[in-house]
N, C-alpha and C positions, 0 to 999 in steps of 0.2 A: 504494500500500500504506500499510496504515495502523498500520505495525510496521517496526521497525529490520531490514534482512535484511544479510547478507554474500554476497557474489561472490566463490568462490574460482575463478581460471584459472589455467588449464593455460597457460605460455606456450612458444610455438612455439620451437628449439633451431633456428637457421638453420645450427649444423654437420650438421645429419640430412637425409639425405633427404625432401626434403616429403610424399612417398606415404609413408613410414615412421614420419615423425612425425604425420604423420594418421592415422595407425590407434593408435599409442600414444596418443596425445591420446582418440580417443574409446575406446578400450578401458581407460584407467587411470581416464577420467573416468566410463564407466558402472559400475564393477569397484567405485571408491568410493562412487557416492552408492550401488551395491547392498549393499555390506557395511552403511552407515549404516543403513541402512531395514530389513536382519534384526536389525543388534544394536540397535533401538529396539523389535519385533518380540518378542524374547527379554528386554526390560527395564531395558536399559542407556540410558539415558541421552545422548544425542544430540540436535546440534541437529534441528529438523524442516527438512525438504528442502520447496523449492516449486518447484522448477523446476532441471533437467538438458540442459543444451546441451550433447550429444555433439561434434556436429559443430567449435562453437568450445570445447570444455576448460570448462564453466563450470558449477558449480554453485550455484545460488542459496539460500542457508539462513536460519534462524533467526541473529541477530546475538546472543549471550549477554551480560549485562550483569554476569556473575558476574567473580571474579576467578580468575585463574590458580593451581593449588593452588603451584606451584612460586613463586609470591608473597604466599602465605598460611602455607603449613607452618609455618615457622620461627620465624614469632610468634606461632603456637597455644599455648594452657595444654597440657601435658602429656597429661592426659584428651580433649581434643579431638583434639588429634593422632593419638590411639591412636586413636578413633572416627573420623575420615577415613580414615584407614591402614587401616581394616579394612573403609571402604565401597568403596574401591578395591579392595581385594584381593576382595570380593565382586562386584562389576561384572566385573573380569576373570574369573570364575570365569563368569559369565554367558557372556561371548564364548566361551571356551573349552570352555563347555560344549556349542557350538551349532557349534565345531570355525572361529570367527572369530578370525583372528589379528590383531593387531590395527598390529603393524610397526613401529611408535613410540613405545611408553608411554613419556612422560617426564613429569614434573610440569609441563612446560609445554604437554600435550597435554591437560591437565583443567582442567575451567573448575568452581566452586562457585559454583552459584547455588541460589537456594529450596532449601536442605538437602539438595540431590544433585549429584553428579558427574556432570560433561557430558563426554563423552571427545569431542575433535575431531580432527580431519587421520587419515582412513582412508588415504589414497595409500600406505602403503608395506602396507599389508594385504593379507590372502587366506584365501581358505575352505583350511584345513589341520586334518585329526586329527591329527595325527603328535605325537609327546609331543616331539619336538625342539624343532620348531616353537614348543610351550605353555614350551617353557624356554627359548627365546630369548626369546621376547617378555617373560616375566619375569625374564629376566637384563638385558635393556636399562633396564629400571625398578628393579632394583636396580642398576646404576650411577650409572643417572641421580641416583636419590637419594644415593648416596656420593659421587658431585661435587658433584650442588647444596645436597644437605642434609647434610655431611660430619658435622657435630654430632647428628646424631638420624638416623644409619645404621640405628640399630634399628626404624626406621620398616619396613623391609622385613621383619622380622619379623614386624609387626600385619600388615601387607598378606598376607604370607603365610597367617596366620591363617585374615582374613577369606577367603580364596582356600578353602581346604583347607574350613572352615566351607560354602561354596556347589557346590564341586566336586562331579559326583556321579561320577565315574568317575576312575580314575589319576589321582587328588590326590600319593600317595605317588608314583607314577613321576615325576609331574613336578619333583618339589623332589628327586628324586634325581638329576633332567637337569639341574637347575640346577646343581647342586653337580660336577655332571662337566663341563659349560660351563667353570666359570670352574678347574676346574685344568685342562683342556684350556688355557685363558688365551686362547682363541679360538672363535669360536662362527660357525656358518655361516647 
């Protein structure tokens, strides 16, 4: 190849049953590279996939040479910040609109390169409509940023923004799940 690529594996848990964890192994690992390949599908941004080893946990992708937003945010100007914050809240609004959950949004799950958001590591994802679901996934990503970006929390606000902006259906239900998430103080 005549391109940088990444090998993410699955690796084998020798407390699990080997029949057991061989069907997890290839059911988590076709589950993600199939979420990656709709929400590339739908517009989001994702590495490209070149190869799916079921059998050994491996998928073969695109290597991004972008940097981590959760290693950028924080020394953005103001006005940029605001415009990341709301190209993310647009991306998600994309997965969500197509009912992809996406299981880990954290600022260390986006990568910035060529002036778009790469969202990487599908593994804790799943095809779900449920407006819970769209509010957990956006309550992990406003923590995320309250811990790593504690100084510009109002990040989650632009993100929301850009969300509500892309969303075509239950935009308002879902930011009213969020807000029942986090005085629940737990989320499922």
């Amino acid at each position: 190849m005549d391109f940088d690529v990444v090998k993410k594996r699955r690796i084998k848990k020798s407390y699990r049953i080997r029949e057991i964890d061989n069907r997890l192994i290839f059911y988590r690992t076709k589950e993600e590279s199939k979420l990656m390949t709709e929400a590339r599908k739908f517009g989001v941004s994702v590495p490209i996939i070149f190869d799916v080893d079921t059998k050994n946990g491996i998928i073969t992708m695109e290597f991004l040479v972008g940097k981590r937003i959760k290693d950028i945010l924080n020394d953005l100007s103001e006005k940029e910040r605001i415009r990341i914050c709301k190209m993310i809240g647009e991306s998600i609004a994309k997965l969500h609109n197509n009912n992809i959950i996406h299981g880990d949004i954290t600022t260390s799950n986006m990568i910035y390169q060529d002036d778009r958001i790469h969202f990487i590591d599908f593994g804790l994802g799943e095809k779900n409509g449920e407006i819970e679901a769209k509010g957990v996934d956006l309550h992990v990503l406003m923590e995320a940023i309250e811990s790593t970006h504690s100084r510009y929390s109002n990040c989650f606000d632009y993100v929301l923004e850009g969300y509500k902006n892309k969303l075509k259906n239950d935009g308002n239900l879902v930011i009213k799940k969020i807000a029942e998430i986090v005085k629940r103080g737990r989320y499922r």
